[in-house]
Structure formats: structure tokens, C-alpha cells
C-alpha positions as CSV (number, residue, x, y, z in Angstrom):
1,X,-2.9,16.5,-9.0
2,X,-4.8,17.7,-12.4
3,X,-6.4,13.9,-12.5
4,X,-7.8,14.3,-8.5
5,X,-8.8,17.8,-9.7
6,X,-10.5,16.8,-12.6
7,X,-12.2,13.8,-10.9
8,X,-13.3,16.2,-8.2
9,X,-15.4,18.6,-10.5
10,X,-16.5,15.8,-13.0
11,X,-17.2,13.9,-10.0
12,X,-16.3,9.7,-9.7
13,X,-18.1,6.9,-8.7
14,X,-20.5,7.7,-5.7
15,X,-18.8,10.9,-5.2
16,X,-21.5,14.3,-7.1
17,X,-19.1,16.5,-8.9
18,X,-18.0,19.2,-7.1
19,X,-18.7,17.3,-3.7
20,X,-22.5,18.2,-4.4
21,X,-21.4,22.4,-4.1
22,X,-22.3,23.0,-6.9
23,X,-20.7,27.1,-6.0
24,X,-17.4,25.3,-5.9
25,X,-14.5,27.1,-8.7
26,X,-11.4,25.0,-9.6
27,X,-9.6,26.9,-6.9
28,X,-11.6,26.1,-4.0
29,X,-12.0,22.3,-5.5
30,X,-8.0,23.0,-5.6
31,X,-7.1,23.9,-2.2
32,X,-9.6,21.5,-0.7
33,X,-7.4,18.5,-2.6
34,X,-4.1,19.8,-1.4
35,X,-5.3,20.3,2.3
36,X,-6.8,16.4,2.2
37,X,-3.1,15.5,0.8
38,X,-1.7,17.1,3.5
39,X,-3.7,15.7,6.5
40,X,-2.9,12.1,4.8
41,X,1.0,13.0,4.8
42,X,0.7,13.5,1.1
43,X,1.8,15.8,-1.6
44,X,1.0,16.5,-5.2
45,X,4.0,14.5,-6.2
46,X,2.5,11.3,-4.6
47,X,5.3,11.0,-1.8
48,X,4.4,10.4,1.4
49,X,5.6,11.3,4.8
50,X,6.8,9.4,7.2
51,X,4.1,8.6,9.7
52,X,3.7,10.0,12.9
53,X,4.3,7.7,16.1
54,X,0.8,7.0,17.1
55,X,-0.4,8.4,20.4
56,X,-1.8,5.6,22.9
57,X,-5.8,5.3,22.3
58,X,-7.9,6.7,25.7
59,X,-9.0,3.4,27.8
60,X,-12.8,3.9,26.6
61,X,-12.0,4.1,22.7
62,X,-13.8,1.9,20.6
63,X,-15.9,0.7,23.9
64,X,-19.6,0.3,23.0
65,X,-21.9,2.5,24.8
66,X,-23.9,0.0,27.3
67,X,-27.8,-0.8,25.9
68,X,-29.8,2.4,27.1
69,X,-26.5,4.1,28.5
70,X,-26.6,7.7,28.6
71,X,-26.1,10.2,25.6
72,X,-25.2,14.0,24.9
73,X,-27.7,15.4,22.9
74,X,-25.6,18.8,22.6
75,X,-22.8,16.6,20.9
76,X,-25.4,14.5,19.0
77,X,-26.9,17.8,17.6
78,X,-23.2,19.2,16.6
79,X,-22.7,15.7,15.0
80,X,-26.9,15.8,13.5
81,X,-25.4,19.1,12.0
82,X,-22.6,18.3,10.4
83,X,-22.9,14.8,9.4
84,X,-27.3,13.8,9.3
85,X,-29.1,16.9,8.7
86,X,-28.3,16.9,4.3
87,X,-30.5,13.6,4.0
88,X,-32.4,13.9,7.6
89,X,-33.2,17.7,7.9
90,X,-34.8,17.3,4.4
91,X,-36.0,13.9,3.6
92,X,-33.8,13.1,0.7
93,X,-33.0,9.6,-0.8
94,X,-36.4,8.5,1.4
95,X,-34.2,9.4,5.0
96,X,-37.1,10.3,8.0
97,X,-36.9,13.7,8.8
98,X,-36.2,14.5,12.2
99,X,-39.3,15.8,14.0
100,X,-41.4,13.7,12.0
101,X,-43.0,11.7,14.3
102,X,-44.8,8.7,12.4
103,X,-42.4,8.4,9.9
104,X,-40.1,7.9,13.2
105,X,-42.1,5.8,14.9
106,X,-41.7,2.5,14.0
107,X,-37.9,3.2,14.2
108,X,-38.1,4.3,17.6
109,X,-40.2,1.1,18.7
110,X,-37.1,-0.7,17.2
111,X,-34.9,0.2,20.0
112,X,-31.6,2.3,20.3
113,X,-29.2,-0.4,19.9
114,X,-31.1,-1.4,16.5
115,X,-31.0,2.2,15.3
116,X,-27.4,2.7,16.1
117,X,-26.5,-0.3,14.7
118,X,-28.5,0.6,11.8
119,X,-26.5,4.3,11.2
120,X,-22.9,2.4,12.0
121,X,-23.7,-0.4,9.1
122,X,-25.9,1.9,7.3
123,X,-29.3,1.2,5.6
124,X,-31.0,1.8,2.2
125,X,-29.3,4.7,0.4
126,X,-27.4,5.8,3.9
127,X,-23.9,4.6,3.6
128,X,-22.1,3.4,6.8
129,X,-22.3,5.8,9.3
130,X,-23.9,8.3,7.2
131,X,-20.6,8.4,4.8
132,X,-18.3,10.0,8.0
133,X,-15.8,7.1,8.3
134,X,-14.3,9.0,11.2
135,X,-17.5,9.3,14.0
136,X,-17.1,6.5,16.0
137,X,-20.0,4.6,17.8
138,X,-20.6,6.7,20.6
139,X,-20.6,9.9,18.1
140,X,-23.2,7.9,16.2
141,X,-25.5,7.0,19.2
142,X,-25.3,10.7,20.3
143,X,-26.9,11.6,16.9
144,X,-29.5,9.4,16.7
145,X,-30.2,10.2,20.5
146,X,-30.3,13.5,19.2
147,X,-32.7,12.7,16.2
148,X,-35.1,10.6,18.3
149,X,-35.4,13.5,21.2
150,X,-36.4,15.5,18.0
151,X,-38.9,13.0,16.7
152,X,-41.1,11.2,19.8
């Protein structure tokens, strides 16, 4: 636990120290570990626990959204928000900020399905889908429905 700890503040690999939160005291930092352990049936001590019986996937998981199919924009903003806006809503590592329209627009003549397939793979400095390993594709298209609305 006092290596993941110490890796966390120091920060490892692609991973800032402190997560990037700078604000963040060894406690926090602390807590935060334990509660990932725990959602991965982990403890301190390394043991796991036994897994959980898996629950049958809904008939449309994993099912790519048709070519021009329709989007929610409310859930591609809740998803903008917690997953896009840190590198979109600011520009950083050279990511087009929404609402900026000719920085968008050669994007946007490249066609949803390019863009979305752009986000899931990532591009540049993004990682794959934006470094949130658990949005799946239709939570992606939603965002970058969401970004484009915002940048036309």
C-alpha cells in the first residue's frame, strides 16, 4: 500500500503526481487508493476477492451506433464534463476547444464516424478514449456529438 501511495504523489509513468491535483494531502491520495482496491475486489494485503457472477450484458452492448444515428447531447455534455473538457475546454496538449469553430472545422468536414473513431483509438497527445477505459462507443459519440453541436 505505501509503494501505490508513494507512486501516487511522486507520480509514475504517464500518470502527473498527485493525479494532476496538485491540493491532494497523503490522506486524500490514501483513501482514493483503498476505494480503487476495493472496487477491483482488492485489499492492501494484495488478496483478492472472489469475483462476482457477471450479470448478462443488455442486447445493444457493445453495438455500434449506425453512421449518422441519433445522439444525446445532454449525456454527451455530462460525459464532455467529466471526461473532454480538461484538454477540450482549455486547449491543452494542442486539443480544439469546443466552440472554436475553425479550429473545428476541418474535423467536422471529416465526418462523425471519423471523429469517433478518432476519440475511441485516440489521436496525438489524446489517449484512447480520452484516457476513460470505461465510456464505451456510444458514450464517446455522444461527446463528440456534444463537442460538435458546440463548435459549427
Amino acid at each position: 500500500m505505501d509503494t501505490l501511495v508513494a507512486n501516487a504523489i511522486r507520480g509514475k509513468g504517464a500518470m502527473p503526481p498527485k493525479g494532476g491535483n496538485m491540493a491532494l494531502g497523503e490522506a486524500e491520495i490514501r483513501a482514493a487508493i483503498e476505494h480503487m482496491l476495493r472496487e477491483t475486489g482488492l485489499s492492501a494485503g494484495g488478496a483478492a476477492k472472489p469475483a462476482p457472477e457477471p450479470e448478462p450484458a443488455p442486447a445493444a452492448a457493445g453495438s455500434a451506433a449506425p453512421a449518422g444515428g441519433s445522439t444525446d447531447l445532454a449525456a454527451g455534455e455530462r460525459v464532455y464534463q467529466s471526461a473532454c473538457f480538461a484538454c477540450h475546454g482549455t486547449g491543452a496538449a494542442g486539443a480544439p476547444k469546443v466552440g472554436d469553430k475553425a479550429a473545428w472545422k476541418d474535423r467536422i468536414a471529416q465526418g462523425m464516424d471519423a471523429l469517433v473513431a478518432n476519440a475511441i483509438r485516440g489521436k496525438g497527445a489524446m489517449p484512447p478514449k480520452g484516457g476513460r477505459a470505461d465510456l464505451d462507443e456510444r458514450a464517446i459519440r455522444d461527446a463528440v456529438a456534444y463537442m460538435v453541436s458546440k463548435s459549427r
